[in-house]
Every structure is written in structure tokens, then in C-alpha cells.
RODONU-983143 format. One line per field, with one value per residue (C-alpha): residue number from 1; residue in one letter; x, y negated, z negated. Coordinates in nm, 3 decimals, decimal comma, always signed. Layout:
num = c(NUM/...)
residu = c(a/...)
px = c(X/...)
py = c(Y/...)
pz = c(Z/...)
This chain:
num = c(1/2/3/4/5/6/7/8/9/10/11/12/13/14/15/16/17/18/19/20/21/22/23/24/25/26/27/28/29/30/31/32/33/34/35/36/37/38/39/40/41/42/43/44/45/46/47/48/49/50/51/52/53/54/55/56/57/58/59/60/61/62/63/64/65/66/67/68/69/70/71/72/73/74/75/76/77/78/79/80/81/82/83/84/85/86/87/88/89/90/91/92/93/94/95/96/97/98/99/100/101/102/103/104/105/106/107/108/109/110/111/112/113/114/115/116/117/118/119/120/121/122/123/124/125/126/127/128/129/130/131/132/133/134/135/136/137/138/139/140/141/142/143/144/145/146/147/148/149/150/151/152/153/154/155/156/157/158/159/160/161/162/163/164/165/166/167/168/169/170/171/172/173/174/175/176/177/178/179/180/181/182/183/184/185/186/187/188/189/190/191/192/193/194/195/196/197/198/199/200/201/202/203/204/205/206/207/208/209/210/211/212/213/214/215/216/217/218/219/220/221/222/223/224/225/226/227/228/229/230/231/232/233/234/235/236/237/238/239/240/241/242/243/244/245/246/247/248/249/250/251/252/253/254/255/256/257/258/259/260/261/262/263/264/265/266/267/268/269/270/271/272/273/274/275/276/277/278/279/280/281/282/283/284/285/286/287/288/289/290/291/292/293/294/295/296/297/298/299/300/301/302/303/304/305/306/307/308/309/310/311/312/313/314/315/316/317/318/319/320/321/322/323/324/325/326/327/328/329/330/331/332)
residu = c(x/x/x/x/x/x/x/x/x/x/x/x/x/x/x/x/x/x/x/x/x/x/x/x/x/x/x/x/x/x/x/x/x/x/x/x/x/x/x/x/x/x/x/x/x/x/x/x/x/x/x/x/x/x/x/x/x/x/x/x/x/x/x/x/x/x/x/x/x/x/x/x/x/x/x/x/x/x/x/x/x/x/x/x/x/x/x/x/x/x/x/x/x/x/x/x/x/x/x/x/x/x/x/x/x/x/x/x/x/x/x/x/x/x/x/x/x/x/x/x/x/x/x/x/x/x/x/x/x/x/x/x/x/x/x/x/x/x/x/x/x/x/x/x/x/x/x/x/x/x/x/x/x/x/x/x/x/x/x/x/x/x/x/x/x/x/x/x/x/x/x/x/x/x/x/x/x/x/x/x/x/x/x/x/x/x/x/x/x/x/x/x/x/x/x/x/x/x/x/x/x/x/x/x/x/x/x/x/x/x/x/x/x/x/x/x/x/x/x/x/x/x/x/x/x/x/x/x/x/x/x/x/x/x/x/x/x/x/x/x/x/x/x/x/x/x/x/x/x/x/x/x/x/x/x/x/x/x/x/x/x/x/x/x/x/x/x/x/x/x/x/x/x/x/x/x/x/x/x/x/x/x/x/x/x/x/x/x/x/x/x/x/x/x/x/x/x/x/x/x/x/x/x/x/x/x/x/x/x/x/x/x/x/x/x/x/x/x/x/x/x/x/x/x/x/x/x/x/x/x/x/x)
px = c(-11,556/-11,719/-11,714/-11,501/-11,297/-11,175/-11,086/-10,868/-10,688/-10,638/-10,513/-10,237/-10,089/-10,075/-9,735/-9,543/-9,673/-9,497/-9,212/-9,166/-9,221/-9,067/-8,790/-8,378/-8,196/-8,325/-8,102/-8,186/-8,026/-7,718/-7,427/-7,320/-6,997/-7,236/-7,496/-7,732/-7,764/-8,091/-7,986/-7,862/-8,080/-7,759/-7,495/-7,209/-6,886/-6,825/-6,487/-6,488/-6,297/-5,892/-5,803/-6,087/-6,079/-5,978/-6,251/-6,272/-6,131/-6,339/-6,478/-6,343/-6,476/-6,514/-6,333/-6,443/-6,574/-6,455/-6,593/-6,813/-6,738/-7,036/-7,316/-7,089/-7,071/-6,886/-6,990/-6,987/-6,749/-7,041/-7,431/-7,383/-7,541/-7,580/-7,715/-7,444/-7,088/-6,829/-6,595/-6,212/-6,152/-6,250/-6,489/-6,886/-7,115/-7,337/-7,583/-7,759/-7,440/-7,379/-6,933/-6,750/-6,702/-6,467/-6,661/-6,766/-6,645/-6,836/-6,675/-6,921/-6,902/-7,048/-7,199/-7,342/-7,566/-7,654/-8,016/-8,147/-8,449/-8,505/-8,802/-8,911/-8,842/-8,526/-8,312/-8,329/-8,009/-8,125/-7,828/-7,894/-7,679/-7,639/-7,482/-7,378/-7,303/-7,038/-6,977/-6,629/-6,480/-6,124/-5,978/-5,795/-5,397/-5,356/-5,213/-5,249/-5,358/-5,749/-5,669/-5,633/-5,899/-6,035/-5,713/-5,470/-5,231/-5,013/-4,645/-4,478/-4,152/-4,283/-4,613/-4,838/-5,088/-4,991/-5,166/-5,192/-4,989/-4,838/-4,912/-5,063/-4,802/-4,556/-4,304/-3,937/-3,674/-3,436/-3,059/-2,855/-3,126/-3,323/-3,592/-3,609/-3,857/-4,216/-4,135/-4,215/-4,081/-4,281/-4,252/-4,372/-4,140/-3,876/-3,780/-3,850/-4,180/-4,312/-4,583/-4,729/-4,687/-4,427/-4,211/-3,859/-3,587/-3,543/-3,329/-3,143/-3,037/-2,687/-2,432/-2,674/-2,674/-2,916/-2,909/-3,107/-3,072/-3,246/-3,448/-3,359/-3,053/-2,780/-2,511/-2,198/-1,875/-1,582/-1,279/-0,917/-0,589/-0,203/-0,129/+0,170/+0,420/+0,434/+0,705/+0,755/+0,723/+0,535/+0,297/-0,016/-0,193/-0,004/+0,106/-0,238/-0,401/-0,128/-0,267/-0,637/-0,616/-0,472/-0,705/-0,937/-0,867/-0,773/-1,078/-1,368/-1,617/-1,643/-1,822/-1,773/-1,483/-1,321/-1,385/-1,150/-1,389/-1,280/-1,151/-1,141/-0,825/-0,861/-0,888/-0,845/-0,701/-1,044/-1,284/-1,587/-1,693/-1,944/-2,103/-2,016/-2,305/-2,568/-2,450/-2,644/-2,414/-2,083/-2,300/-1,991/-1,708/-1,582/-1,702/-1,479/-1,211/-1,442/-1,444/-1,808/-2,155/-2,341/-2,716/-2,891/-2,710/-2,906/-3,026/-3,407/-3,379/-3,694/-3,642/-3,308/-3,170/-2,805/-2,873/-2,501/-2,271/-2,518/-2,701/-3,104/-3,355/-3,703/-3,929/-3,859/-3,956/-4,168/-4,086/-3,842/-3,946/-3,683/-3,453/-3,448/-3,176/-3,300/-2,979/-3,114/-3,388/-3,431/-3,610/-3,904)
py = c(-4,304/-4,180/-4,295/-3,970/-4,001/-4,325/-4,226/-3,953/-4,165/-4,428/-4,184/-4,060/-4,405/-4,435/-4,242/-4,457/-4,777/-4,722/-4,558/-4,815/-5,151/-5,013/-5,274/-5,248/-4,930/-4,597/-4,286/-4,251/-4,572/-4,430/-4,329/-3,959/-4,051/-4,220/-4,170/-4,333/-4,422/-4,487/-4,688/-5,005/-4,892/-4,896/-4,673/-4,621/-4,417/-4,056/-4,013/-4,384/-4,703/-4,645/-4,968/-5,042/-5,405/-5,368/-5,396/-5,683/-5,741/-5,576/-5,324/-4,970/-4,720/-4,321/-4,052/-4,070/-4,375/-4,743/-5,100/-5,254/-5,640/-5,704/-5,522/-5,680/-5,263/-4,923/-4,681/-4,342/-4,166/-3,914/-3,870/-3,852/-3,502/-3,682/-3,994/-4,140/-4,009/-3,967/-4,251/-4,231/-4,226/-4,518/-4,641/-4,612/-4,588/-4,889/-4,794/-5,151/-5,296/-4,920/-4,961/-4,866/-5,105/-5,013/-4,916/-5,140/-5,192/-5,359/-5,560/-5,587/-5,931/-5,917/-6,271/-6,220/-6,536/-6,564/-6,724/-6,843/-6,894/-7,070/-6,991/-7,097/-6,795/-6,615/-6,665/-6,444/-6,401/-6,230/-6,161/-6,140/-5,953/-6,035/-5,831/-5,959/-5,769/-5,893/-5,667/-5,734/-5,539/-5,392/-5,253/-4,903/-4,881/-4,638/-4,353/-4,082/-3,979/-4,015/-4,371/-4,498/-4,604/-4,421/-4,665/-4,569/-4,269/-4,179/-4,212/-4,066/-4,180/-4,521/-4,418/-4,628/-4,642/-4,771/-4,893/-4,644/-4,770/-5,017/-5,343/-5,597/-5,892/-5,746/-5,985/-6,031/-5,890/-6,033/-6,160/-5,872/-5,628/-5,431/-5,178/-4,892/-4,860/-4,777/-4,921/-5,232/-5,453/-5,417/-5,737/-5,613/-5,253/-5,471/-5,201/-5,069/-4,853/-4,623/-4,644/-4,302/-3,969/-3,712/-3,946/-3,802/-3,944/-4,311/-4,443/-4,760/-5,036/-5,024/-5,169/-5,067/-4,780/-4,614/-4,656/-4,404/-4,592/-4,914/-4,744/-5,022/-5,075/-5,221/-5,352/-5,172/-5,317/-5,452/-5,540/-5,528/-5,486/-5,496/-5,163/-4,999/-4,921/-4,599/-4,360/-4,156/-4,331/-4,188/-3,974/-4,155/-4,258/-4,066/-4,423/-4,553/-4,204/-4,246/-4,575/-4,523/-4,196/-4,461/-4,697/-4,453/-4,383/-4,744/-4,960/-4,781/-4,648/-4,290/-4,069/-4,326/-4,318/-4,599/-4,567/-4,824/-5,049/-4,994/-5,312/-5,373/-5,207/-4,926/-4,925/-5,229/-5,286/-5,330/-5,077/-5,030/-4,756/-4,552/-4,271/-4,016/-3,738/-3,998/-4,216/-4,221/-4,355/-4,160/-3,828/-3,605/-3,872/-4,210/-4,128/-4,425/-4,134/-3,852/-3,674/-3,749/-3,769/-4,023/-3,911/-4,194/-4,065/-3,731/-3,718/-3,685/-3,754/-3,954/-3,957/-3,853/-3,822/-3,708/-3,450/-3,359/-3,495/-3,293/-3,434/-3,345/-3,457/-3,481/-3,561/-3,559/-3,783/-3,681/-3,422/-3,259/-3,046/-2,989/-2,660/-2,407/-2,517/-2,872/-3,037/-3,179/-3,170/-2,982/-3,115/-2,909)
pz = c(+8,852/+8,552/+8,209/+8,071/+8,423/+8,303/+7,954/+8,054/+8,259/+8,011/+7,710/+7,944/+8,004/+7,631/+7,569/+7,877/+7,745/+7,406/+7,548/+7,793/+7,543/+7,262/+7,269/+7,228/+7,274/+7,319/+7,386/+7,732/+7,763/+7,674/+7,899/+7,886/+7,692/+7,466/+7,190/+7,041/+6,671/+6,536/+6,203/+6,424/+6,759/+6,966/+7,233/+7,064/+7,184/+7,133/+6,955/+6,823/+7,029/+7,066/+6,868/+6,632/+6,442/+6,026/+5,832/+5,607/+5,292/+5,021/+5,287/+5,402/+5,641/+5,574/+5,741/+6,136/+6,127/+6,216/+6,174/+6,458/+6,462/+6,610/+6,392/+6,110/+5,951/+5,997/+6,287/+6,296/+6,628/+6,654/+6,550/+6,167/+6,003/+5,648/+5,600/+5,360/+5,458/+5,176/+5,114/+4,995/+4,567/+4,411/+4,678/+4,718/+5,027/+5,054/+5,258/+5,318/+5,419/+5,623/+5,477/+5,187/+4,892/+4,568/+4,269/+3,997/+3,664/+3,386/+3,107/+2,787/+2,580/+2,272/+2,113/+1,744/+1,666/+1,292/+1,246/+0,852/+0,796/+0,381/+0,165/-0,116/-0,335/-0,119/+0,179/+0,497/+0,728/+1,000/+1,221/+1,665/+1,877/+2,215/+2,518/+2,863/+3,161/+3,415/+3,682/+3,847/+4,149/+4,192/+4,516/+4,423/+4,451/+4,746/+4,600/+4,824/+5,193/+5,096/+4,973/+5,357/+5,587/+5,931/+6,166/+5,870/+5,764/+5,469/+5,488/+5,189/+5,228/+5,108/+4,957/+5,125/+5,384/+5,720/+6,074/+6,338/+6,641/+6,403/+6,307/+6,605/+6,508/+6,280/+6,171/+6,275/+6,074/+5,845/+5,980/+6,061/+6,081/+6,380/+6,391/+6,616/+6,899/+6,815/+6,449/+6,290/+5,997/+5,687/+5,447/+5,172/+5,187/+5,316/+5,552/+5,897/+5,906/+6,177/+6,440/+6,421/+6,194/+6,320/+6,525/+6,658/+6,456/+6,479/+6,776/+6,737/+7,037/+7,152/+6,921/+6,663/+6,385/+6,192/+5,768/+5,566/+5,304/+5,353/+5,691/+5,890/+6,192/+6,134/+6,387/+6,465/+6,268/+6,489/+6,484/+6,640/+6,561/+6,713/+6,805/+6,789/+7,031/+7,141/+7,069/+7,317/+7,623/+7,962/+7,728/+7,866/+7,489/+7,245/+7,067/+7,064/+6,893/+6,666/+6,581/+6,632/+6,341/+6,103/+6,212/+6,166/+5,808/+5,688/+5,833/+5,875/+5,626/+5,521/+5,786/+6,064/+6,376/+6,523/+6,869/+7,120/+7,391/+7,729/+7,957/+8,327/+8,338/+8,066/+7,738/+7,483/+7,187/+6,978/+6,889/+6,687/+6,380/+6,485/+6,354/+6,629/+6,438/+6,547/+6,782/+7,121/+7,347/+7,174/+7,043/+6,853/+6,929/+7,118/+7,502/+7,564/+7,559/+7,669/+7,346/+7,264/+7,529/+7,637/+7,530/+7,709/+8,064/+8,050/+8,409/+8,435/+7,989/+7,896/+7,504/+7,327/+7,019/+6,897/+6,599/+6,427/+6,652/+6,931/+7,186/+7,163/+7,476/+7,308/+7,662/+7,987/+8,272/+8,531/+8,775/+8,529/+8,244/+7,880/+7,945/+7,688/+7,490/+7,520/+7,600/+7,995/+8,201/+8,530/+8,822/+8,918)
């Protein structure tokens, strides 16, 4: 082989050799759900992880983006088209540290140092002025939807920013309280708070009830009572719904019905207030009687509700789909 021969061949092994020992990640490494970043020379997922880790305290992540415990920094969910992404108000890109830290604010201290200096003939004062910078750092009060990070979203009810798919370990809640499913307790609201925007209305457990007012459950109140003899005998009830509407009106709080508990052999002489407008299990009265609906008995009914005393199916399980009035489910 020639001299030239030879040097042909060894100029077009040149680009494999570099592509081949470059070193770490390339993109054709990359799966096709993947892509590959170029500012930490890794794969990383299109569309981001589905739980991502917090960042840490001090840090935040922009908008579509979500921190990467192990490069120790915040990853984009797709190839970036600007090389520093915008961060919420009140917090600055740092672009070494690829996260979001809150912006700096100096405070100024002022130190005047008087220097004299004698001579024979006059005295000179000469007076020194000295400035020091200390740079402290404040997180910003989340005030608004742009205040949370990439895992977080804005409930206004509460003003604050709050997990998506709630918190990992929330805490339990206090005595006498109970939060619905897919909420958590929130210490620091002292109230129930919600998994996810745009849930259906909050659903209680049985023997539970839902309060506006402190969004939390509380339990059912119940009590009994001697009832009163009927007065006109081999009417079935009529002396007990003469007692239960007094009942009704004496013991149990505005808005609420006393509803009897049924027995082994019928009904009982206790009962429990419920309010029959949102009450699953009695949904526009006491279904121990058959005056209200059982919501939760909705055949094929994956996720109900009981709107104004009506009773509302939200999903359906499998093999059924909502009707039109959404009030059951057909099987398909």
C-alpha cells in the first residue's frame, strides 16, 4: 500500500475514534422516550418523572422543570430553547447551580471613623467613611399561582401553594375530625386540603358530615329519646313521626333531620341529624324510612356525590358509562 493509500485510510477513522471515546452520554444513547441534555451530558425523560423529589430549601425550579436528586439541580421535561428559563417573582436563575434561588437584598451599614492628625500651627480632623455590604436572602411569601414551584398549584380558598397528589406523610387529624378521600390534613391551615385542582365535592366516611366552615368532617350527632305512644293505634308509625317532627325541631341543628337507625326488628328508638341535602347514604331524607337515596348503592356508581338533597354519580366503573341525566350508570 502506498504512502497516500495509507493516509486516506487513516483520516477516515478519525471521526469514529472521537465519536466512539468521547466519554459519558451522547444522544444516541438515549431511549426514544428520552433526550439528551448537553449541560449535565445525560438522558433525561420527556414530560419530566410523575413524582419528582422537592427541591431543597432555599432552591425552586421554573415552570416545566423539576429537581434531579442525583445531579444535585433542576431538569428541564424537554430540550430547553433558552439557555436560562424564567423563574417565579422574587426568584433568580442561577445558572452554575442550573435552580432557582430568591433574590438578594443588601443592607448598607455605615461606620464613620474620625482620624486627627496635630500640628504645630493647626489641627486637622479628617473624617473616614466606611460602607459594608451584607447580602442576606429572603424566600418570597407565596402570594399567587406564579409563587409555587413546577410539583405545586395554587389553591385560593386558602391562598397558598400546595403538593400535587398531596403531601407523602401528611399528618393525622385532630380528635373529632376526618378528611375526605384524596385530601390531607394541613397543620399549618389547620384544615383539610385537597390532592389535586378541580376535585368533585368532598365526600365524607359514613357517620361523617361535611363543614364548610372549618373544611374538615365532622361526625354525625346522636342521640335517643323515649318516644311517645302512639295515638291512634294500628296506624303503622304515625306515633313515632309525631315524635320524630318534634324531635326534629327540638334537638337537631338548623338545616339538619333526625333520621331514626334501624334494628334487627325495625326501626329503633335513636336516630342521628343528618344533613339529608348532602348526605350520601340518606341523599334528600332518612333512607332508614325510604324518603331519601342511598348514593353509594348506585349500581355500576364509581364516584358519587349528593348535590341538594339530589343524588349526582361523577364516574362510573368499568363496563358502564354515566347516563345523561347522571343519576346511574348503564352497563354497556
Amino acid at each position: 500500500m502506498t504512502l497516500f493509500a495509507r493516509l486516506l485510510v487513516v483520516a477516515a477513522a478519525l471521526p469514529l475514534a472521537f465519536a466512539t471515546n468521547r466519554g459519558g452520554s451522547s444522544s444516541t444513547s438515549c431511549k426514544s422516550s428520552e433526550f439528551y441534555w448537553g449541560d449535565k451530558d445525560c438522558c433525561l425523560p420527556y414530560g419530566g418523572t410523575p413524582n419528582p423529589p422537592s427541591p431543597p430549601k432555599g432552591s425552586s425550579c421554573p415552570s416545566s422543570w423539576e429537581w434531579h436528586s442525583g445531579k444535585s439541580c433542576c431538569v428541564p421535561h424537554q430540550p430547553p430553547s433558552t439557555p436560562s428559563p424564567s423563574c417565579s417573582s422574587g426568584w433568580g436563575w442561577n445558572d452554575n447551580k442550573k435552580c432557582c434561588e430568591p433574590h438578594a437584598t443588601s443592607t448598607v451599614h455605615t461606620t464613620t471613623v474620625h482620624t486627627t492628625s496635630v500640628h504645630t500651627t493647626s489641627v486637622h480632623t479628617t473624617s473616614v467613611h466606611t460602607t459594608t455590604a451584607h447580602t442576606t436572602y429572603s424566600a418570597p411569601t407565596p402570594s399567587s399561582s406564579s409563587s409555587c414551584g413546577s410539583n405545586e398549584w395554587w389553591w385560593g380558598e386558602k391562598s397558598c401553594c400546595l403538593p400535587h397528589g398531596g403531601n407523602p406523610s401528611p399528618p393525622k387529624p385532630p380528635s373529632g375530625t376526618d378528611c375526605p378521600s384524596n385530601w390531607d390534613w394541613h397543620t399549618g391551615k389547620k384544615c383539610c386540603v385537597p390532592h389535586h385542582p378541580n376535585q368533585p365535592p368532598p365526600q365524607c366516611g359514613s357517620g361523617w358530615g361535611w363543614n364548610s366552615g372549618s373544611w374538615c368532617c365532622n361526625p354525625h350527632t346522636s342521640t335517643s329519646a323515649t318516644p311517645t305512644p302512639s295515638s291512634k293505634p294500628g296506624k303503622g308509625h304515625y306515633g313515632w313521626k309525631r315524635n320524630h317532627k318534634a324531635r326534629n325541631v327540638s334537638l337537631c341543628p338548623n338545616g339538619m333531620e333526625a333520621c331514626p337507625i334501624p334494628g334487627l326488628t325495625g326501626l329503633t328508638d335513636d336516630w342521628e341529624c343528618l344533613d339529608t341535602s348532602s348526605e350520601l347514604e340518606s341523599c334528600g331524607g332518612c333512607s332508614s324510612t325510604g324518603a331519601g337515596e342511598d348514593c353509594t348503592a348506585i349500581a355500576g356508581a364509581w364516584n358519587v356525590g349528593c348535590n341538594n338533597g339530589k343524588c349526582v354519580v361523577y364516574t362510573c366503573a368499568d363496563g358502564y358509562l354515566r347516563s345523561l341525566d347522571n343519576k346511574s350508570c348503564v352497563k354497556v
